[in-house]
N, CA, C and O atoms as CSV, one atom per row, in Angstrom:
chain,resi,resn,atom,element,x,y,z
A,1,UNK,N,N,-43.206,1.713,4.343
A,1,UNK,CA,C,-41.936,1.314,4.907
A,1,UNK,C,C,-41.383,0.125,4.120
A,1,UNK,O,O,-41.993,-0.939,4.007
A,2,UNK,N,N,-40.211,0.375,3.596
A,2,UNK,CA,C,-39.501,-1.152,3.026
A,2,UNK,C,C,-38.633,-1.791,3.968
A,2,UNK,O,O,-37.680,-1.292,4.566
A,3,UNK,N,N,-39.034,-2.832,4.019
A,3,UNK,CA,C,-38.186,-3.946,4.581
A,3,UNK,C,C,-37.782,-5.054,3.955
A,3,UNK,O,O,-38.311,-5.705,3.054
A,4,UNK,N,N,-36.144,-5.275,4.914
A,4,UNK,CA,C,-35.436,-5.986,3.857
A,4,UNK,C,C,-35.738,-7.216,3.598
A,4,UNK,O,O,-36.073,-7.792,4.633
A,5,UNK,N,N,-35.761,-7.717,2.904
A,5,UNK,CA,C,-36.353,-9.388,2.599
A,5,UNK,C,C,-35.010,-9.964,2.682
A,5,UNK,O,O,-35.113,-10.723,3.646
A,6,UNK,N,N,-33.803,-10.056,2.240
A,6,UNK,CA,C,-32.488,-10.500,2.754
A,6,UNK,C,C,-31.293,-9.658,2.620
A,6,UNK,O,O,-31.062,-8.659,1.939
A,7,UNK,N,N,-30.597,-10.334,3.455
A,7,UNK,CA,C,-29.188,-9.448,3.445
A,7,UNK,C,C,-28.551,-9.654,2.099
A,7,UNK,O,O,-28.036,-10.772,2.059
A,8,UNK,N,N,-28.407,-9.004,1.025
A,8,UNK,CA,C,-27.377,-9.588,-0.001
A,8,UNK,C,C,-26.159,-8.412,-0.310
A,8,UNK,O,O,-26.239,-7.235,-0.661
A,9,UNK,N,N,-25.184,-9.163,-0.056
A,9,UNK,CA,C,-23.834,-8.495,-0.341
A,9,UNK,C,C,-23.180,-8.460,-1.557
A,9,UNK,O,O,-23.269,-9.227,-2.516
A,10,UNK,N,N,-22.291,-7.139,-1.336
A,10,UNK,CA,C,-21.096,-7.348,-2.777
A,10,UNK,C,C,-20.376,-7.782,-2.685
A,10,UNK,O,O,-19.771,-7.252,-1.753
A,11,UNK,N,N,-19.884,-8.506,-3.030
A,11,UNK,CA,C,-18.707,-9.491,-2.527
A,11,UNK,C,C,-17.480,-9.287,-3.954
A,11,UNK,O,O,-17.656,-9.204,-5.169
A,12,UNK,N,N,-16.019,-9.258,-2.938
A,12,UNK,CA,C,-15.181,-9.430,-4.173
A,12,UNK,C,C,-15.212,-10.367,-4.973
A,12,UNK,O,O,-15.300,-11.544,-4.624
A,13,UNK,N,N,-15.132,-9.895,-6.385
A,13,UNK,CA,C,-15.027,-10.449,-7.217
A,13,UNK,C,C,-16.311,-10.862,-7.843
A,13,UNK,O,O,-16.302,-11.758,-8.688
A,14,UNK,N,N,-17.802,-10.068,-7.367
A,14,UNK,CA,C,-18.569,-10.577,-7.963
A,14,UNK,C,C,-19.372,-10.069,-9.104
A,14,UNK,O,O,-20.375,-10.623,-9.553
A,15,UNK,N,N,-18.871,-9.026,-9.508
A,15,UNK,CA,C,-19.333,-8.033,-10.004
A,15,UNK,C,C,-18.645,-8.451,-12.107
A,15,UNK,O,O,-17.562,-8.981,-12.355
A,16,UNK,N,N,-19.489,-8.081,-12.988
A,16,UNK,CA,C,-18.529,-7.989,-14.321
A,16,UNK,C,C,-18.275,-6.361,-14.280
A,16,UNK,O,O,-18.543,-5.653,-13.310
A,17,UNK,N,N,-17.673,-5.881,-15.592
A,17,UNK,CA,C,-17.850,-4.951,-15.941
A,17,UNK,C,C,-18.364,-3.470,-15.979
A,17,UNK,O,O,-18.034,-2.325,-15.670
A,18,UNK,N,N,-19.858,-4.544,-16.817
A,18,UNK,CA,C,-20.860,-3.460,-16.948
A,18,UNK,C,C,-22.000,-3.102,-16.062
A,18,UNK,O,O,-22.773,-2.165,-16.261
A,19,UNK,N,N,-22.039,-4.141,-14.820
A,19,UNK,CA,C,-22.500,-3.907,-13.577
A,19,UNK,C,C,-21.577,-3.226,-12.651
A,19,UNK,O,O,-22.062,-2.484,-11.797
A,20,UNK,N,N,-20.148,-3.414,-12.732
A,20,UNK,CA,C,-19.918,-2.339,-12.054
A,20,UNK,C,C,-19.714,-0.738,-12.347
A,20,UNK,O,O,-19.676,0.212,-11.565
A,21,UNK,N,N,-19.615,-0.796,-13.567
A,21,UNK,CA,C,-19.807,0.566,-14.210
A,21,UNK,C,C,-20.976,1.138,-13.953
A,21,UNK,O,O,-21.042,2.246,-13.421
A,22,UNK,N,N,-21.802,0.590,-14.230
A,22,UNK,CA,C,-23.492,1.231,-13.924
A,22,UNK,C,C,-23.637,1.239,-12.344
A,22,UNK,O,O,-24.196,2.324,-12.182
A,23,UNK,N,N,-23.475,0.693,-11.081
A,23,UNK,CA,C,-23.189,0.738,-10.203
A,23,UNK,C,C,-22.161,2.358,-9.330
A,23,UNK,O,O,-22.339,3.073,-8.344
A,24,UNK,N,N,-21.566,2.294,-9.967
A,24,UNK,CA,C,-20.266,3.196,-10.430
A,24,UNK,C,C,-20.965,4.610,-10.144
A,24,UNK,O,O,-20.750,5.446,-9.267
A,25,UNK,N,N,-21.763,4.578,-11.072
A,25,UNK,CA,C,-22.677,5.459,-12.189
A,25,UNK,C,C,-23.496,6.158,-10.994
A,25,UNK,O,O,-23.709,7.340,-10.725
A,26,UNK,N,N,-23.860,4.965,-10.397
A,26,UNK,CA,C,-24.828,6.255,-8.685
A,26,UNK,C,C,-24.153,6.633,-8.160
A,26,UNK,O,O,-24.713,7.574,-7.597
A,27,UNK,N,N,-23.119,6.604,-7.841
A,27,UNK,CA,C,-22.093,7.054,-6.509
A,27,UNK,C,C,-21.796,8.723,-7.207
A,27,UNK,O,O,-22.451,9.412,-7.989
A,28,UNK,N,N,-20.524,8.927,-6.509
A,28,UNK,CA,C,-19.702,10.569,-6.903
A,28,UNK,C,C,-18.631,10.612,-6.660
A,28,UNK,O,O,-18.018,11.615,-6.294
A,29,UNK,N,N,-18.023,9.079,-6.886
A,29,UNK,CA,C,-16.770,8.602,-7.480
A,29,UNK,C,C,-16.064,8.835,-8.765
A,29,UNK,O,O,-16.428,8.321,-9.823
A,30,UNK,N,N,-14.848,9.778,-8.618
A,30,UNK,CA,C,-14.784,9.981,-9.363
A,30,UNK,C,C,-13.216,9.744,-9.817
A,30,UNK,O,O,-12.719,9.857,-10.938
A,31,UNK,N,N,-12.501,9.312,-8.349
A,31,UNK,CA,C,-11.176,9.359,-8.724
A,31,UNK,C,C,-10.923,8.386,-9.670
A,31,UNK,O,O,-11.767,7.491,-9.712
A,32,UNK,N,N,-9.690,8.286,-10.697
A,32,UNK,CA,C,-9.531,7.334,-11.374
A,32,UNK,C,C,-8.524,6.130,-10.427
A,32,UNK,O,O,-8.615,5.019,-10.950
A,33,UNK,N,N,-7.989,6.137,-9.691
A,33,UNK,CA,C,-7.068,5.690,-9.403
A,33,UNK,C,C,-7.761,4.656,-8.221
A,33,UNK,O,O,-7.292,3.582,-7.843
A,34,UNK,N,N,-9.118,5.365,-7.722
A,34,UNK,CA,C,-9.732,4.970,-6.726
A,34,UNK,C,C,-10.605,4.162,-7.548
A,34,UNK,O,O,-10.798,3.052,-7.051
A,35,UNK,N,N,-11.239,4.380,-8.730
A,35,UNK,CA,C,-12.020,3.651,-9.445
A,35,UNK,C,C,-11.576,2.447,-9.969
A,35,UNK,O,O,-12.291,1.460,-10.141
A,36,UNK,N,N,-9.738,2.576,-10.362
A,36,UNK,CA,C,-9.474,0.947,-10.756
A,36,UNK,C,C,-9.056,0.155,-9.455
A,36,UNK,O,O,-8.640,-1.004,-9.481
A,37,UNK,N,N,-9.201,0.849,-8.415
A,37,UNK,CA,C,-8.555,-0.264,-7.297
A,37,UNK,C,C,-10.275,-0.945,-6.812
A,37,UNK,O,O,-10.333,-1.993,-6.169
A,38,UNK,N,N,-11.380,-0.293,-7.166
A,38,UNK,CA,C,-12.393,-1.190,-6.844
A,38,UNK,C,C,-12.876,-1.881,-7.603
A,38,UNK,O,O,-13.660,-2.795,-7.346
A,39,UNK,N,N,-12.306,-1.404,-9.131
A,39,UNK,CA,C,-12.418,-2.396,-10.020
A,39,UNK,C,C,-11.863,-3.825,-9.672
A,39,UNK,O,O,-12.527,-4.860,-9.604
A,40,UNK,N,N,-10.736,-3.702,-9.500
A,40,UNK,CA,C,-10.029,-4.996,-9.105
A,40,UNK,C,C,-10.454,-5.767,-8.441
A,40,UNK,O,O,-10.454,-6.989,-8.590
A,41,UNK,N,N,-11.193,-4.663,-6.985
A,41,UNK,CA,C,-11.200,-5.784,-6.022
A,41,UNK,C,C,-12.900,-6.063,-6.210
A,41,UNK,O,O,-13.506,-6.614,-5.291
A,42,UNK,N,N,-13.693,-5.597,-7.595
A,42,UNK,CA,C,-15.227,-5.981,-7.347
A,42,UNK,C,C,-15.157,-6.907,-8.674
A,42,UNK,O,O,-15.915,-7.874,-8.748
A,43,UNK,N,N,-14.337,-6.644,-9.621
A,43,UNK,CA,C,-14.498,-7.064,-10.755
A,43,UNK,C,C,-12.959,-8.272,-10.969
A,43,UNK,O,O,-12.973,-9.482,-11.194
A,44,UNK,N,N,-12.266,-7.719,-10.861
A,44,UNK,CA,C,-11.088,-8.829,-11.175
A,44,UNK,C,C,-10.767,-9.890,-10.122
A,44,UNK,O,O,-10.021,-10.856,-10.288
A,45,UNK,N,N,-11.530,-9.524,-8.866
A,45,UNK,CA,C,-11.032,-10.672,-7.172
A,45,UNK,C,C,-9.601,-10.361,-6.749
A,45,UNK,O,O,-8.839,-11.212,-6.287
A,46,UNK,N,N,-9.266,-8.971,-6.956
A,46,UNK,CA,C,-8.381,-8.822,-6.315
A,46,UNK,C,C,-8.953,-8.351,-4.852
A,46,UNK,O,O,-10.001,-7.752,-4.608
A,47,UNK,N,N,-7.722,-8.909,-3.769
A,47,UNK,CA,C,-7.830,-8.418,-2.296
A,47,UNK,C,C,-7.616,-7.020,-1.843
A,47,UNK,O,O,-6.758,-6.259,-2.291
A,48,UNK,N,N,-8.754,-6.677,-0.617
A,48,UNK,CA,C,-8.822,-5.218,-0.425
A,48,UNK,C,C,-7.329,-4.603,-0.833
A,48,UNK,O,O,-7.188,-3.820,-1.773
A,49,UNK,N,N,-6.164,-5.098,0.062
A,49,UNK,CA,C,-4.930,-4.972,0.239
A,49,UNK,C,C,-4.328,-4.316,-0.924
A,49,UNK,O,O,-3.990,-3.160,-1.180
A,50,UNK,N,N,-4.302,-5.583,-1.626
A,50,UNK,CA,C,-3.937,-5.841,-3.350
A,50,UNK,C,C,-4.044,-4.766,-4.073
A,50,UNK,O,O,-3.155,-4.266,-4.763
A,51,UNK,N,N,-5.864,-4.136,-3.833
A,51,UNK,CA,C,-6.407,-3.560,-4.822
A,51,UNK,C,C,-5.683,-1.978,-4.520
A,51,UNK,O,O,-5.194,-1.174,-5.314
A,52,UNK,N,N,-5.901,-1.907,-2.546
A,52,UNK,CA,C,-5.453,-0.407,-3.046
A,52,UNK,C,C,-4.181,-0.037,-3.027
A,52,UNK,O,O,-3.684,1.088,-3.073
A,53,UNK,N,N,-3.550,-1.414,-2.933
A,53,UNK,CA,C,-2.067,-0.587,-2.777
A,53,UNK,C,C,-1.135,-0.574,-4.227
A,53,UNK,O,O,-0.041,-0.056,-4.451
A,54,UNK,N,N,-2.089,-1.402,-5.143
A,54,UNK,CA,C,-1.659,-1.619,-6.355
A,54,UNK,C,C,-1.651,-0.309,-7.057
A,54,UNK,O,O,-0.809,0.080,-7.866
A,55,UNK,N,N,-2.794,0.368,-6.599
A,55,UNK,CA,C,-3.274,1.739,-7.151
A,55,UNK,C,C,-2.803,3.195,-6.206
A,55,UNK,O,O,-3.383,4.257,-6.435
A,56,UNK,N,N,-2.038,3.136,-5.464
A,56,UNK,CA,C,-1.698,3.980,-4.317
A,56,UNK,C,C,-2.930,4.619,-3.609
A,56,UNK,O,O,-3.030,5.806,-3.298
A,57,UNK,N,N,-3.512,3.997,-3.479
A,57,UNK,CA,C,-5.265,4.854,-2.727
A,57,UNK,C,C,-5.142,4.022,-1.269
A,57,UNK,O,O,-5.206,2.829,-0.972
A,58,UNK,N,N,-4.929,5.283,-0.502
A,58,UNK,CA,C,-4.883,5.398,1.351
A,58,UNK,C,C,-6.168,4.388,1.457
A,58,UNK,O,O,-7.248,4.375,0.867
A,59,UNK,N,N,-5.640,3.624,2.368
A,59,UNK,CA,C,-6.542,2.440,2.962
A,59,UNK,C,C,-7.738,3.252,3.431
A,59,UNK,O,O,-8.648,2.963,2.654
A,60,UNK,N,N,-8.096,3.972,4.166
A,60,UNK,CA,C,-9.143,4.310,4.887
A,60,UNK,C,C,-10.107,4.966,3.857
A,60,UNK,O,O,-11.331,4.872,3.952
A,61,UNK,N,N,-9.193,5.920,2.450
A,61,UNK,CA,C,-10.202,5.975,1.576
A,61,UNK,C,C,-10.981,4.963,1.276
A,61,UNK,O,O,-12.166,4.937,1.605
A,62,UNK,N,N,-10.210,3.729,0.412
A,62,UNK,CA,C,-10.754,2.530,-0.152
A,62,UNK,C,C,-11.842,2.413,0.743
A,62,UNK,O,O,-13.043,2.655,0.629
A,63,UNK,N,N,-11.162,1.999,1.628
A,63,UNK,CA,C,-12.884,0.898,2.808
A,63,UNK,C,C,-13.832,1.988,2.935
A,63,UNK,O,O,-14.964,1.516,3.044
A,64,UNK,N,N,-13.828,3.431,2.969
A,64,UNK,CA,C,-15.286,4.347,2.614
A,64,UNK,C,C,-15.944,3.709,1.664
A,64,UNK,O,O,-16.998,3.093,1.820
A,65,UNK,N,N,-15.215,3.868,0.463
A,65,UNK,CA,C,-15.454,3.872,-0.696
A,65,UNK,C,C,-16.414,2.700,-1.172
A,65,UNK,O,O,-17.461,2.749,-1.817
A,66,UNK,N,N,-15.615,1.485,-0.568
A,66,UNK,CA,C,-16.259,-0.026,-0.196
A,66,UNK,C,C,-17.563,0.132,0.440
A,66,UNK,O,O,-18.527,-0.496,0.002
A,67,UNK,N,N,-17.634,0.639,1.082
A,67,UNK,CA,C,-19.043,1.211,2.110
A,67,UNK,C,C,-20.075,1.550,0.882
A,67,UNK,O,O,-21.019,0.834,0.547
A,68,UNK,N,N,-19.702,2.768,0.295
A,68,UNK,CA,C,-20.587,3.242,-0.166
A,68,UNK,C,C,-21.505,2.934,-1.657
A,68,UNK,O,O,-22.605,3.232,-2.123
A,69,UNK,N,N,-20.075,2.007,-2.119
A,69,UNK,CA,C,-20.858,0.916,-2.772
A,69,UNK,C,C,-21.886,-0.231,-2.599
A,69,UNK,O,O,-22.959,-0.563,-3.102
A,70,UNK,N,N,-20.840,-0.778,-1.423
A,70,UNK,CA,C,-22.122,-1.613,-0.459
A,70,UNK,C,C,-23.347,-1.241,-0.227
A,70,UNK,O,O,-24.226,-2.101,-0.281
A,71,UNK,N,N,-23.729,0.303,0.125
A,71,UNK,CA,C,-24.769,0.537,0.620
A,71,UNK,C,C,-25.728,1.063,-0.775
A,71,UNK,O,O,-26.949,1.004,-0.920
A,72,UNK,N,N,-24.795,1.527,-1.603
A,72,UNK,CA,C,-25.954,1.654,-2.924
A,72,UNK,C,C,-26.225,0.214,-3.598
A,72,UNK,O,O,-27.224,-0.041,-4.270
A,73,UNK,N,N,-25.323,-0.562,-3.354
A,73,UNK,CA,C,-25.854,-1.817,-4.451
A,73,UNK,C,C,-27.294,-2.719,-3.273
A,73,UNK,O,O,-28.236,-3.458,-3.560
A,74,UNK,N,N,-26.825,-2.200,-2.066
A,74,UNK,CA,C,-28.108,-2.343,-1.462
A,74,UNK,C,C,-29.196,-1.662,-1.386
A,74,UNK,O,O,-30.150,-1.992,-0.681
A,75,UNK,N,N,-29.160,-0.838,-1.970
A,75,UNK,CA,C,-30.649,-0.367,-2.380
A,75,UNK,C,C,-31.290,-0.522,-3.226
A,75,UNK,O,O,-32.514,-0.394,-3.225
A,76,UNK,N,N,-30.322,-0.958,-4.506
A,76,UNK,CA,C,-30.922,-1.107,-5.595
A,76,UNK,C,C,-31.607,-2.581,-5.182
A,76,UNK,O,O,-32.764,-2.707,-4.780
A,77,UNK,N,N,-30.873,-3.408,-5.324
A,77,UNK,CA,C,-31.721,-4.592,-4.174
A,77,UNK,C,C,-32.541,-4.432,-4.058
A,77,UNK,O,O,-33.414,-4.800,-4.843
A,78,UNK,N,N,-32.799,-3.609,-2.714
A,78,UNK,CA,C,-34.301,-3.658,-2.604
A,78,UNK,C,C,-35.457,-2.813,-3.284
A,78,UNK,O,O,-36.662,-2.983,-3.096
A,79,UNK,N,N,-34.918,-1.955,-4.037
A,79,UNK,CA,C,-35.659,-1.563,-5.294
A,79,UNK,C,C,-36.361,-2.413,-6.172
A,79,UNK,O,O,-37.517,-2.301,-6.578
A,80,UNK,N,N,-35.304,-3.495,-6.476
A,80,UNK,CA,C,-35.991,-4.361,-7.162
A,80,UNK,C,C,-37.109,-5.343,-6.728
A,80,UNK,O,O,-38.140,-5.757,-7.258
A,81,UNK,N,N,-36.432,-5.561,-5.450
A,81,UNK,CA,C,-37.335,-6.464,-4.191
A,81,UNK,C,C,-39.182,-5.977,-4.357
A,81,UNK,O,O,-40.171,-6.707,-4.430
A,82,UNK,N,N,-39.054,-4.287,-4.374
A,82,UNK,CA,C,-40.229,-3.616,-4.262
A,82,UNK,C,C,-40.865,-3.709,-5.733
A,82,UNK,O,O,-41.902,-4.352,-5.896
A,83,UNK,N,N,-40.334,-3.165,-6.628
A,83,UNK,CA,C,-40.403,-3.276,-8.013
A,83,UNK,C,C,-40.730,-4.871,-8.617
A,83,UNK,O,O,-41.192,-4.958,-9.755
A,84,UNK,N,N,-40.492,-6.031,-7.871
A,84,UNK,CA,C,-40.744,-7.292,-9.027
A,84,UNK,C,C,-42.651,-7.410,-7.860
A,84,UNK,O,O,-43.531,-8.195,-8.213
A,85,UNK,N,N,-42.796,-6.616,-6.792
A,85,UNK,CA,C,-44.060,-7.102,-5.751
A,85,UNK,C,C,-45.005,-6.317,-6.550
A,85,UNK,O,O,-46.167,-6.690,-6.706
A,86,UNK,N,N,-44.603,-5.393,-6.986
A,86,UNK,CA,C,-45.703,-4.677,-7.919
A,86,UNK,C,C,-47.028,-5.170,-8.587
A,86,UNK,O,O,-47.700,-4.397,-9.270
């Protein structure tokens, strides 16, 4: 059983690039339009708002979308969590 050792979040704006690309990379995201509005709001600090309306992507998509990043960059987390106890 893994358990979490802490809560750690994605937070806007905390992300570069090539972490969010590789990040990116687990999901089955594929829209483009949906992909630069989380760019913005993981990589550039733009606001949820900002990001998807800059890009025309329906609010309720985005915040899935937000989810499901959240929940993979939390696993990798604790992947690593398990992986450095080795």
């Amino acid at each position: 059983m893994i358990e979490k050792k802490k809560h750690t979040n994605l937070e806007q704006g905390s992300l570069n690039d090539e972490a969010f690309e590789l990040l990116l990379g687990l999901t089955s995201i594929r829209s483009e339009p949906l992909i630069e509005a989380l760019r913005d709001h993981y990589v550039f600090n733009l606001s949820k708002s900002a990001s998807y309306t800059k890009h025309g992507v329906d609010k309720t998509i985005f915040s899935r979308k937000l989810r499901v990043l959240e929940k993979v960059f939390e696993s990798v987390i604790q992947f690593l969590n398990v992986y450095k106890e080795r």
